[in-house]
Backbone as JSON, one array per atom type, in Angstrom:
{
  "sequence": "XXXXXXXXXXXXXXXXXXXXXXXXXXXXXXXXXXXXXXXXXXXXXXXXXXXXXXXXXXXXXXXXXXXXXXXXXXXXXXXXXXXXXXXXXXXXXXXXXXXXXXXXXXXXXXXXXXXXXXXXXXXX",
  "N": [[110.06, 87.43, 90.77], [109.82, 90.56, 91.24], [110.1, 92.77, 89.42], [111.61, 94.58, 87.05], [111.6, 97.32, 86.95], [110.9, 97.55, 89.7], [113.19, 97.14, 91.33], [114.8, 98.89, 90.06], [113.5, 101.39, 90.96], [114.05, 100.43, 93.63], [116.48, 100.79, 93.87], [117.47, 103.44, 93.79], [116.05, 104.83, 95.05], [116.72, 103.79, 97.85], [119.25, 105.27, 98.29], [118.3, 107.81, 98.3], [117.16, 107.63, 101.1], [119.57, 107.04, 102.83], [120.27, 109.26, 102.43], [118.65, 110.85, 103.88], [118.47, 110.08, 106.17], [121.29, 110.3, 107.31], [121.5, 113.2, 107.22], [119.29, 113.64, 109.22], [120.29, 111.89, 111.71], [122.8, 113.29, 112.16], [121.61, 115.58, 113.02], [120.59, 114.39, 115.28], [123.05, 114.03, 116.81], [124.32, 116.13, 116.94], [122.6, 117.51, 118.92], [123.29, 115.68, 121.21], [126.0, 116.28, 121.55], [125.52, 119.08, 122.4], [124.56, 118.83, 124.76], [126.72, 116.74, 126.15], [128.21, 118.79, 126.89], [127.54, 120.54, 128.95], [127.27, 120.35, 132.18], [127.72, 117.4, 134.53], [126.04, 115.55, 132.36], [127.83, 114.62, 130.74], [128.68, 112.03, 130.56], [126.56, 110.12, 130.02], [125.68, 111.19, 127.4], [128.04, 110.87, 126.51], [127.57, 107.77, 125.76], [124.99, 108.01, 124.45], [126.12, 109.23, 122.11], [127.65, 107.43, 121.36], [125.82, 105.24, 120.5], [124.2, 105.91, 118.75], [125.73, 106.27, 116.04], [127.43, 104.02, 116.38], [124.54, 102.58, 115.45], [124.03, 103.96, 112.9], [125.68, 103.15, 111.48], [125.39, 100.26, 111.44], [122.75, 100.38, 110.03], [123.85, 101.43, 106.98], [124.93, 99.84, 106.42], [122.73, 97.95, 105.69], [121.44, 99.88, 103.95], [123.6, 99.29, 102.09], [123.69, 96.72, 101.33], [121.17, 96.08, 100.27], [121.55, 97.84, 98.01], [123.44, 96.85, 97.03], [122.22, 93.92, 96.0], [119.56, 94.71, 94.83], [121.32, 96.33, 92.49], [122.75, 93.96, 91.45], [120.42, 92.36, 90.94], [119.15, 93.82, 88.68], [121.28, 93.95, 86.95], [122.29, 91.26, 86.41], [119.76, 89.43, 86.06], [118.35, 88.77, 88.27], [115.27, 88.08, 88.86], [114.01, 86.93, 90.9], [112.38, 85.13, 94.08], [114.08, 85.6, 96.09], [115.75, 87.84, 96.13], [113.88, 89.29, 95.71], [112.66, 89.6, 98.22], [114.8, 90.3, 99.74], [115.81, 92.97, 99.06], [113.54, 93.9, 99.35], [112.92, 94.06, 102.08], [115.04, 95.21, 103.24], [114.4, 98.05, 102.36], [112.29, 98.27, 103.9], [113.33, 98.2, 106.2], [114.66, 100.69, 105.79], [112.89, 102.45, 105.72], [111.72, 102.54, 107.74], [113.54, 103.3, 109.98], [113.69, 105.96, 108.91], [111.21, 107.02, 109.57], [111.52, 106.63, 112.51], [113.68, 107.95, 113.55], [113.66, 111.01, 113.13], [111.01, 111.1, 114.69], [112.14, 110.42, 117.25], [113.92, 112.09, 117.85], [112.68, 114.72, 117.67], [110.79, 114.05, 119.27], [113.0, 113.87, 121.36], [113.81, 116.89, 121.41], [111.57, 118.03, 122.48], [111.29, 116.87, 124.82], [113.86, 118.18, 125.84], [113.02, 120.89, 126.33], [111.31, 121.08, 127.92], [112.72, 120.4, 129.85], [114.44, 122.24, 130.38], [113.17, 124.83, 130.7], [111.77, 123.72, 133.09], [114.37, 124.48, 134.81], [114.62, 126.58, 134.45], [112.64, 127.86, 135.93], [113.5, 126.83, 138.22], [115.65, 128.1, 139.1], [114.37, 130.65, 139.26]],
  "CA": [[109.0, 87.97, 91.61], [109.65, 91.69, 91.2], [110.19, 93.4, 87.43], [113.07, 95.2, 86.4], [111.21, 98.49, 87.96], [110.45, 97.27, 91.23], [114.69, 97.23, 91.5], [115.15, 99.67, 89.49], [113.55, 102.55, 91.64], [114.97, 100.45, 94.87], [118.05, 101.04, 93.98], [117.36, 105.17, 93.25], [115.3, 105.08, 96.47], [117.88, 103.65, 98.76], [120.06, 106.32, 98.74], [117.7, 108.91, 98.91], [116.84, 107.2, 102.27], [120.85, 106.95, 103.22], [121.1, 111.09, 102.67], [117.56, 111.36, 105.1], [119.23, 109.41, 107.74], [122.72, 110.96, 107.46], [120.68, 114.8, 108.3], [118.49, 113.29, 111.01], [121.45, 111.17, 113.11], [123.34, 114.37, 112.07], [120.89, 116.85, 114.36], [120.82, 114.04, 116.78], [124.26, 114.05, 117.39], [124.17, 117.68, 117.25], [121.94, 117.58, 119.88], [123.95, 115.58, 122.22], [127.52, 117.17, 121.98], [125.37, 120.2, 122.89], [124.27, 117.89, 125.78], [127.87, 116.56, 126.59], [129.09, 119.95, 127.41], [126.47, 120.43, 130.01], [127.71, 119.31, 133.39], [126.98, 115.97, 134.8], [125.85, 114.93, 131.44], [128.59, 114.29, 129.5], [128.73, 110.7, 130.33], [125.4, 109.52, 129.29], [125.82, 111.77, 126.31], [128.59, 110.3, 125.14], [126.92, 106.93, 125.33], [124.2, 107.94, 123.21], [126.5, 109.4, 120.84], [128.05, 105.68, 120.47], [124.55, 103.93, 120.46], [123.54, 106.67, 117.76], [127.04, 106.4, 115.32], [127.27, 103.27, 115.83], [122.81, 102.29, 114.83], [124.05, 104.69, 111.86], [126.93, 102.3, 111.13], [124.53, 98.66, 111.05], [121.61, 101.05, 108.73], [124.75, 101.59, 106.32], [125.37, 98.01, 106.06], [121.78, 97.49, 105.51], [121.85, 100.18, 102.49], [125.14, 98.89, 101.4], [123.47, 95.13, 100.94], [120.27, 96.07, 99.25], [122.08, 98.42, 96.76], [124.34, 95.52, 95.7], [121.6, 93.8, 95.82], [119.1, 95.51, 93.5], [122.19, 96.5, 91.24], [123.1, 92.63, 90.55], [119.03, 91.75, 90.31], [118.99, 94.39, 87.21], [122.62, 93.42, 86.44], [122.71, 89.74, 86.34], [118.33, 89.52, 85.65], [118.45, 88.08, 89.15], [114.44, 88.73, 89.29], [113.39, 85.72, 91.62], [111.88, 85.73, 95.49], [115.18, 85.92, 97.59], [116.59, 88.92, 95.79], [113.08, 90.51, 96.22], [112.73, 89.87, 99.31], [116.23, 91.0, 100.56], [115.95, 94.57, 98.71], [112.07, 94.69, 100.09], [113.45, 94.01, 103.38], [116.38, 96.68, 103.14], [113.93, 99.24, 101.46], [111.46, 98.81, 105.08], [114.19, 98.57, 107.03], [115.74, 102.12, 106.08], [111.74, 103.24, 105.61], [111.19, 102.63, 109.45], [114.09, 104.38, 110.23], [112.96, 107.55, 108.44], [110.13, 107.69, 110.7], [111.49, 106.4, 113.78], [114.74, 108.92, 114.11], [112.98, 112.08, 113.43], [110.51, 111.23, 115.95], [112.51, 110.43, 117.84], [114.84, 113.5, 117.76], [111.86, 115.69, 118.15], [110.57, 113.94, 120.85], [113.85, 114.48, 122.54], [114.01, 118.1, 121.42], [110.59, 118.58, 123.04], [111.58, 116.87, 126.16], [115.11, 118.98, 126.64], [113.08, 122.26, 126.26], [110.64, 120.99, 128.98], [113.63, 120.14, 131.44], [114.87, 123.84, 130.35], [112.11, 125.28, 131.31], [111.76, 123.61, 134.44], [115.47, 124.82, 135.48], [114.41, 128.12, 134.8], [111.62, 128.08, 136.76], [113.51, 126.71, 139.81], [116.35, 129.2, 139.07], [113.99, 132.64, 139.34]],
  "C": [[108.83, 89.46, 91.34], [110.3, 91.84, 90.11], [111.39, 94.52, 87.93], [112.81, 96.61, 87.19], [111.4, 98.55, 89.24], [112.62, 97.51, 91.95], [115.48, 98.5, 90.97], [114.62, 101.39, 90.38], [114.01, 102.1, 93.07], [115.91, 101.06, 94.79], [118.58, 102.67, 94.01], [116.68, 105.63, 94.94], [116.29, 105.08, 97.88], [118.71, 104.9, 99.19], [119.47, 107.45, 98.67], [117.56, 108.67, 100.36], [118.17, 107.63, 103.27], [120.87, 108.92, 103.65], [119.85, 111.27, 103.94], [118.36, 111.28, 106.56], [120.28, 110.02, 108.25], [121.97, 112.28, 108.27], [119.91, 114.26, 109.32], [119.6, 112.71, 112.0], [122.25, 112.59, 113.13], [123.0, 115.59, 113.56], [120.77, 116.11, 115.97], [121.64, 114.18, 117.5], [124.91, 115.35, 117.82], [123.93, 118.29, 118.45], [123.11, 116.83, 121.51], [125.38, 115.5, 121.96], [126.79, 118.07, 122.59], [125.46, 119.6, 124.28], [125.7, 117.47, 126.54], [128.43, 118.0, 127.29], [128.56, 120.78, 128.66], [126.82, 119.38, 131.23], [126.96, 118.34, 134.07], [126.12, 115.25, 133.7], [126.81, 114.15, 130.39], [128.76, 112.55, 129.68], [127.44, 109.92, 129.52], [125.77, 110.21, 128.05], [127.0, 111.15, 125.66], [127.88, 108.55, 124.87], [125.61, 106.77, 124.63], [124.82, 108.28, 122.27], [127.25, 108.09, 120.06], [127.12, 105.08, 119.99], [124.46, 104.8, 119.03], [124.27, 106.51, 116.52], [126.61, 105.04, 115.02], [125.52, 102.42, 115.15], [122.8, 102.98, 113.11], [124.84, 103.65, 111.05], [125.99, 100.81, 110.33], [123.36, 99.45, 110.19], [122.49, 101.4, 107.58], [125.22, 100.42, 105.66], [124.07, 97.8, 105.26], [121.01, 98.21, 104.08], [122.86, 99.61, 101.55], [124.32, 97.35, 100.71], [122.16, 95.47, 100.16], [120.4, 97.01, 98.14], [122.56, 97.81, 96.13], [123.08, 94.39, 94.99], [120.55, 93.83, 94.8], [120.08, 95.68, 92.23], [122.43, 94.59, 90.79], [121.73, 92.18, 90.15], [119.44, 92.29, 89.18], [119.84, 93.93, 86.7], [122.48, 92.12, 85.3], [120.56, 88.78, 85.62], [118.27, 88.37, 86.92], [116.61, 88.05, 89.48], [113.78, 87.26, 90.1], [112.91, 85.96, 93.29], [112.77, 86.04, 96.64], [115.75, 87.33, 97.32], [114.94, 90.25, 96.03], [112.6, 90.88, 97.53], [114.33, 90.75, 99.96], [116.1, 92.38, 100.12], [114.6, 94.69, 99.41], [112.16, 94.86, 101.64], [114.65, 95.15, 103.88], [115.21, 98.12, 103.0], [112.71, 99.29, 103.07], [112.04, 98.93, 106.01], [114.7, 100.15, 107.65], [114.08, 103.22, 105.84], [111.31, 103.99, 106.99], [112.06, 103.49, 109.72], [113.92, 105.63, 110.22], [112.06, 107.93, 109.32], [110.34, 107.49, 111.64], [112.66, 107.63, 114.38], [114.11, 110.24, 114.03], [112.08, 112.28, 114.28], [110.97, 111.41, 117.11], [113.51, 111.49, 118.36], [113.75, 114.61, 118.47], [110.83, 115.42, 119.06], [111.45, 114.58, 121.91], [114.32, 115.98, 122.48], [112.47, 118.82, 122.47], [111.28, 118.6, 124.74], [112.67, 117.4, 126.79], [114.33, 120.58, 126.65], [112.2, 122.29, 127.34], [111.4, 120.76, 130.07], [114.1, 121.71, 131.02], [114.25, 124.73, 131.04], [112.01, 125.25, 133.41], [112.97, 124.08, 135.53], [115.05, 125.86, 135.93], [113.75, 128.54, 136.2], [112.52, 128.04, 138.3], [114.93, 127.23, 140.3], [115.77, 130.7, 140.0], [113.22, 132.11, 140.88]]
}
């Protein structure tokens, strides 16, 4: 189904994807230790830092299987519809990601600078 290419830049692609993800969960997590240390937060905060670690953990798996993947298609000349599906399925998998964690990060960077704000305010 898919040509020697089509696997051949999965497999180059993938782990560009892997290093995106690593710096975005990175700032998330960033984000809530800052958060943890902030009283009456630290509980929720650490349960996003599990949900977040571990969501990093099952997208790791999901690089891990369409790298072997891709490498045995080119390998082995596996080029048939299960092996292209499974890497095309890996390769939108870790695509969505890309756009869903940075949104999502800088959603929640918007919305901690709007509860900041509002402290202030009911500080002065």
């Amino acid at each position: 189904m898919g040509t020697e290419a089509f696997y051949t830049t999965a497999a180059q692609v993938l782990p560009t994807l892997l290093i995106a993800l690593a710096v975005e969960v990175g700032f998330l997590l960033q984000i809530f230790f800052g958060e943890k240390k902030k009283p009456g937060r630290a509980r929720a905060a650490a349960g996003e830092i599990a949900k977040w670690g571990g969501g990093f953990m099952i997208l790791g798996r999901i690089f891990l299987f369409g790298e072997v993947l891709a490498l045995a298609a080119i390998a082995f000349r596996w080029f048939n519809g299960w092996t292209f599906a499974g890497v095309g399925l890996c390769l939108l998998i870790m695509l969505g990601a890309v756009v869903y964690i940075p949104t999502r990060r800088l959603l929640r960077a918007d919305l901690s600078s709007d509860k900041d704000e509002d402290e202030d305010e009911d500080e002065g």
